[in-house]
FISE-750860 format. One record per atom (N, C-alpha, C, CB): residue number from 1; residue in three letters; atom name; x, y negated, z. Coordinates in steps of 0.02 Angstrom, whole numbers, plus 50000, padded with zeros to 5 digits. Each point is the difference from the previous one (the first is absolute). Glycine has a CB too. Layout:
// FISE-750860
num  residu  atome  xx  yy  zz
NUM  ALA  CA  X  Y  Z
...
//
This chain:
// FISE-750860
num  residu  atome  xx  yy  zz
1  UNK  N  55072  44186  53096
1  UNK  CA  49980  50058  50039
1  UNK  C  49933  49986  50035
1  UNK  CB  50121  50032  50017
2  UNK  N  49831  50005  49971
2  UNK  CA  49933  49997  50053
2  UNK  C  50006  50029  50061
2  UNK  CB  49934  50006  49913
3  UNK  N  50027  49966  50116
3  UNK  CA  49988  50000  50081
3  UNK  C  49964  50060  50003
3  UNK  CB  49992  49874  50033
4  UNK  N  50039  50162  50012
4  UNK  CA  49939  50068  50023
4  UNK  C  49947  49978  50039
4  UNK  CB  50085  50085  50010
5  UNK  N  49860  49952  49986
5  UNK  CA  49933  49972  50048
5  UNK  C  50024  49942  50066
5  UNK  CB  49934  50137  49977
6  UNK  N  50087  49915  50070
6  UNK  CA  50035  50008  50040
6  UNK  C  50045  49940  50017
6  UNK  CB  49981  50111  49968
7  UNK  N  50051  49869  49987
7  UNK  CA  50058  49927  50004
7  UNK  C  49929  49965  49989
7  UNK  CB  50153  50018  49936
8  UNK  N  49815  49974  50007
8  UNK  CA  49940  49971  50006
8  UNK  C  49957  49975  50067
8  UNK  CB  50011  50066  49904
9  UNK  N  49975  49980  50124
9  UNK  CA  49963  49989  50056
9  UNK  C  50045  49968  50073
9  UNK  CB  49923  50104  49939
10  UNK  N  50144  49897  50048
10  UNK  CA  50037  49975  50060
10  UNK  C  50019  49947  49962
10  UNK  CB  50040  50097  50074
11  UNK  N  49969  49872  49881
11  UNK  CA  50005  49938  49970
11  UNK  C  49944  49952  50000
11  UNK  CB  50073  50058  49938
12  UNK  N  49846  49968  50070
12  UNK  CA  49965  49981  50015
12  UNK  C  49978  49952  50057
12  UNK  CB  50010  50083  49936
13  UNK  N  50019  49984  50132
13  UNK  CA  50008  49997  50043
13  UNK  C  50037  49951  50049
13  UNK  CB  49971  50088  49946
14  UNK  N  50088  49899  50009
14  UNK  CA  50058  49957  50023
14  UNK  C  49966  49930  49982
14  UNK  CB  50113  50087  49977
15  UNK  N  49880  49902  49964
15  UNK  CA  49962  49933  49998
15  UNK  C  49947  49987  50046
15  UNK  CB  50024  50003  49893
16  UNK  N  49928  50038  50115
16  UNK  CA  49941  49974  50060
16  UNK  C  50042  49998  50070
16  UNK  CB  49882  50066  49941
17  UNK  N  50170  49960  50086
17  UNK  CA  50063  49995  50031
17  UNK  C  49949  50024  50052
17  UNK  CB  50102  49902  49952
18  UNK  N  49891  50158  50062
18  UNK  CA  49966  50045  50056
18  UNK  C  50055  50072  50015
18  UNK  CB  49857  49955  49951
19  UNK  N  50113  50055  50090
19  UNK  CA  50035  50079  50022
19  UNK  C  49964  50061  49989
19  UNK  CB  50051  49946  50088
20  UNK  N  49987  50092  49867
20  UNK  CA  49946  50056  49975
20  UNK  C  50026  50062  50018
20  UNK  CB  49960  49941  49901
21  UNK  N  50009  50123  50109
21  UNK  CA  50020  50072  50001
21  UNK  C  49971  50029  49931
21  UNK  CB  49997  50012  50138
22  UNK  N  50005  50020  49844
22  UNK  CA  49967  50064  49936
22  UNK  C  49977  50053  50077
22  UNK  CB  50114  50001  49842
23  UNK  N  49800  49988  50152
23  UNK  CA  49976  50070  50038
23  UNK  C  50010  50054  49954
23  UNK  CB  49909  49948  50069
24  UNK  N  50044  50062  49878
24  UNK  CA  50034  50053  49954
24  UNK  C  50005  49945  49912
24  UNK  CB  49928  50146  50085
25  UNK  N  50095  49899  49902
25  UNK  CA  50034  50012  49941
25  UNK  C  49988  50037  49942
25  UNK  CB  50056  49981  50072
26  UNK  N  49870  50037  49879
26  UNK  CA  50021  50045  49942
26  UNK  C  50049  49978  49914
26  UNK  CB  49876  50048  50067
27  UNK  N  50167  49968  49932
27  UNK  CA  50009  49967  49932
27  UNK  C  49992  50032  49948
27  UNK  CB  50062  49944  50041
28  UNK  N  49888  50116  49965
28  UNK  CA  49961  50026  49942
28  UNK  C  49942  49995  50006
28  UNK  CB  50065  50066  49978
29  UNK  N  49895  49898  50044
29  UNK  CA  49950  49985  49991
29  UNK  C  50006  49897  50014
29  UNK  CB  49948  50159  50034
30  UNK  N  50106  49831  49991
30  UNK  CA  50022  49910  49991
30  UNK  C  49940  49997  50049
30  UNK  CB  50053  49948  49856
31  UNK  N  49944  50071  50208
31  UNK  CA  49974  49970  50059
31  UNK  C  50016  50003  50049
31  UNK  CB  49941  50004  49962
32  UNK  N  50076  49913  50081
32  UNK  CA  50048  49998  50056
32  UNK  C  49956  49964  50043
32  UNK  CB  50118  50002  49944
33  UNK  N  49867  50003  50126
33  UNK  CA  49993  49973  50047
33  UNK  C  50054  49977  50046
33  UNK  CB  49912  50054  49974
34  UNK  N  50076  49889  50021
34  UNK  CA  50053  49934  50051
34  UNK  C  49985  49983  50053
34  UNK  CB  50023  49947  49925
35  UNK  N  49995  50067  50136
35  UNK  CA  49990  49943  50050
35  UNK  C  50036  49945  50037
35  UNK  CB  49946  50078  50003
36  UNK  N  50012  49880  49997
36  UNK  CA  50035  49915  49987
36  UNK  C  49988  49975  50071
36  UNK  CB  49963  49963  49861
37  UNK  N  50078  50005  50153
37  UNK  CA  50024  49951  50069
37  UNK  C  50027  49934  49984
37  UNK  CB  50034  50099  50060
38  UNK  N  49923  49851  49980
38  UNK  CA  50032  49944  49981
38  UNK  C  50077  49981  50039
38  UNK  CB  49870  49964  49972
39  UNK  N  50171  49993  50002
39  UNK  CA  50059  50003  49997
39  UNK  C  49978  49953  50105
39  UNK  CB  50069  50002  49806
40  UNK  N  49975  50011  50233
40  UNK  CA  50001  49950  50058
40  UNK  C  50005  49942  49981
40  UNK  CB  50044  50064  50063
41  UNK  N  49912  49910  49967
41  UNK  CA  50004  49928  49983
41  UNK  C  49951  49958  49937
41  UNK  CB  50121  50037  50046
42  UNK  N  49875  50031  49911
42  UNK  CA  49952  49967  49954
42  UNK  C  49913  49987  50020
42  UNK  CB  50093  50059  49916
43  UNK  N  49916  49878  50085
43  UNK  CA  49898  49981  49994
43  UNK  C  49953  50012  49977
43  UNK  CB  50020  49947  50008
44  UNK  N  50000  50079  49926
44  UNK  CA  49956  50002  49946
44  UNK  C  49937  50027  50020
44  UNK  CB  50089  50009  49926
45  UNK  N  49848  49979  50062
45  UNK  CA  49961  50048  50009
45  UNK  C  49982  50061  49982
45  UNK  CB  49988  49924  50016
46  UNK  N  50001  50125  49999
46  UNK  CA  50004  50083  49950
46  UNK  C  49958  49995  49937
46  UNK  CB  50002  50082  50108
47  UNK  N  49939  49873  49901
47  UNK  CA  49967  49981  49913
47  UNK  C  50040  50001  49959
47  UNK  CB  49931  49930  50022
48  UNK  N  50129  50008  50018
48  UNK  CA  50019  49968  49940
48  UNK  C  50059  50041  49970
48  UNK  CB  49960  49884  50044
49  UNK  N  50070  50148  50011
49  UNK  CA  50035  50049  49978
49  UNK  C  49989  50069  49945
49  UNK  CB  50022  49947  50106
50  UNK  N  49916  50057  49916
50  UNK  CA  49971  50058  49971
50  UNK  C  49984  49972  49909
50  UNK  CB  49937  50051  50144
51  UNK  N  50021  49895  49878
51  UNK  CA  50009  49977  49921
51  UNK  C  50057  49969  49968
51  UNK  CB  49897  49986  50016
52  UNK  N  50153  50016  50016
52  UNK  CA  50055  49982  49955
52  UNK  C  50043  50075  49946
52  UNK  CB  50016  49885  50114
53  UNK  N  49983  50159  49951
53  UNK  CA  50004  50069  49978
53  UNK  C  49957  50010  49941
53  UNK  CB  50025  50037  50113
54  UNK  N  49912  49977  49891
54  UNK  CA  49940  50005  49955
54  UNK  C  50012  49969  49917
54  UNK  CB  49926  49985  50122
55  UNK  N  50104  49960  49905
55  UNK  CA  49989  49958  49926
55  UNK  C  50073  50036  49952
55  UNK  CB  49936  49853  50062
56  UNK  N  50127  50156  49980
56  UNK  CA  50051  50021  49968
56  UNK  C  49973  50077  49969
56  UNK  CB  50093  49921  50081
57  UNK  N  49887  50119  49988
57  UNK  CA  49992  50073  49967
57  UNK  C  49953  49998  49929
57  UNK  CB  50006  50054  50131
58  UNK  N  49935  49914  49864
58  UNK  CA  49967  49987  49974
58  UNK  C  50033  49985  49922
58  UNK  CB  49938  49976  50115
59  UNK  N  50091  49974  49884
59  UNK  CA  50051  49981  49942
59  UNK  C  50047  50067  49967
59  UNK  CB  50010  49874  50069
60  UNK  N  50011  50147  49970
60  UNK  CA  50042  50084  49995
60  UNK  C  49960  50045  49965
60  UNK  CB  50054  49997  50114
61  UNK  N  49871  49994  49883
61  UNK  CA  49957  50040  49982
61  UNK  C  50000  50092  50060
61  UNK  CB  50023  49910  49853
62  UNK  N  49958  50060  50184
62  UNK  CA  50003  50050  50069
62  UNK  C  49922  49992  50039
62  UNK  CB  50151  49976  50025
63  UNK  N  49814  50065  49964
63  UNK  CA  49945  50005  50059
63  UNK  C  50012  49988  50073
63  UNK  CB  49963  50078  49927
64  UNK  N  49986  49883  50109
64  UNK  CA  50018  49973  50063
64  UNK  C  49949  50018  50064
64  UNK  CB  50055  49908  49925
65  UNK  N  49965  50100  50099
65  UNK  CA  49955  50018  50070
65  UNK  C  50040  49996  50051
65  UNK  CB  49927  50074  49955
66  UNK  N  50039  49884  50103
66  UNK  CA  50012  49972  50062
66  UNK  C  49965  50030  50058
66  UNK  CB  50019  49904  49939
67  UNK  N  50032  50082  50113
67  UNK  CA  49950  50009  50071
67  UNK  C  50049  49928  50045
67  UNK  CB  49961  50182  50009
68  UNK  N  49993  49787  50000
68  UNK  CA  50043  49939  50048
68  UNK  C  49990  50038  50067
68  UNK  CB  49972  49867  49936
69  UNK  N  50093  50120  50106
69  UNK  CA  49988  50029  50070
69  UNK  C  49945  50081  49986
69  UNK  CB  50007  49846  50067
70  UNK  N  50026  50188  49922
70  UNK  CA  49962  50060  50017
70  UNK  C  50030  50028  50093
70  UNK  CB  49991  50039  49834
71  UNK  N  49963  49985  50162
71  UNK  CA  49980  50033  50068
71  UNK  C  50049  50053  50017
71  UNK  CB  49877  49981  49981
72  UNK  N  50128  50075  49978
72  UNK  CA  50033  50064  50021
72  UNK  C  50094  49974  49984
72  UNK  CB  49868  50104  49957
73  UNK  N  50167  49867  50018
73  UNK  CA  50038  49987  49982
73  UNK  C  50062  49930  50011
73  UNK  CB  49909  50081  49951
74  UNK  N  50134  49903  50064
74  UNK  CA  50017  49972  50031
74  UNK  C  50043  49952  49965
74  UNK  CB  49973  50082  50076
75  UNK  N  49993  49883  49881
75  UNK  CA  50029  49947  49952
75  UNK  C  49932  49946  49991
75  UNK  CB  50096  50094  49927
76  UNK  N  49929  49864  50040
76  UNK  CA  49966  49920  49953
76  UNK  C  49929  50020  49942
76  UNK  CB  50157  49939  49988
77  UNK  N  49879  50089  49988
77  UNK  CA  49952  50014  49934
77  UNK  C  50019  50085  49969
77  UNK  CB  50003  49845  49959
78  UNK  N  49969  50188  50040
78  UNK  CA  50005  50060  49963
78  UNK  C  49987  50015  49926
78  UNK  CB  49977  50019  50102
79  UNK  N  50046  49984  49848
79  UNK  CA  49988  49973  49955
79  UNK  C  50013  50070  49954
79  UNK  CB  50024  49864  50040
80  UNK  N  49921  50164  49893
80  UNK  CA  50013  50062  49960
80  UNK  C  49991  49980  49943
80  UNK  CB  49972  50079  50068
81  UNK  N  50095  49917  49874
81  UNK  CA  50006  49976  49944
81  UNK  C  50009  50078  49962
81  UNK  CB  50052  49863  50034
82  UNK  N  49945  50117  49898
82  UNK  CA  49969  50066  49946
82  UNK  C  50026  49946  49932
82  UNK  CB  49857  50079  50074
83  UNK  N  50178  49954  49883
83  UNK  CA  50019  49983  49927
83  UNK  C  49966  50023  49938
83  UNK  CB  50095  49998  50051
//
């Protein structure tokens, strides 16, 4: 059985072991914006976080775009993936 986008992107997710929301969601056009929080307690730096994300989505064959710490918004990394 294949993975829907969707399991995709929270399986992703779970491995970089962060805390995510879906801001939105299209799944006819396969573009989702995530926003990511690091877990309490985790050190990591948001780079490194961000490129760990990066390299998986990347592999998935998913377009990537970041905002570390954005301003208007109240998470880690803001992040808009596209299939």
């Amino acid at each position: 059985m294949e993975m829907t986008e969707r399991q995709l992107i929270q399986e992703i997710l779970n491995t970089v072991d962060v805390i995510y929301d879906f801001e939105n969601v299209d799944e006819d056009t396969k573009e989702y914006t995530l926003l990511i929080k690091r877990q309490t307690g985790d050190v990591r730096d948001l780079n490194v976080i961000n490129d760990e994300m990066k390299h998986y989505f990347n592999e998935a064959n998913f377009d990537y775009q970041e905002q570390v710490e954005p301003a208007e918004i109240d998470c880690d990394i803001r992040v808009q993936i596209k299939r």
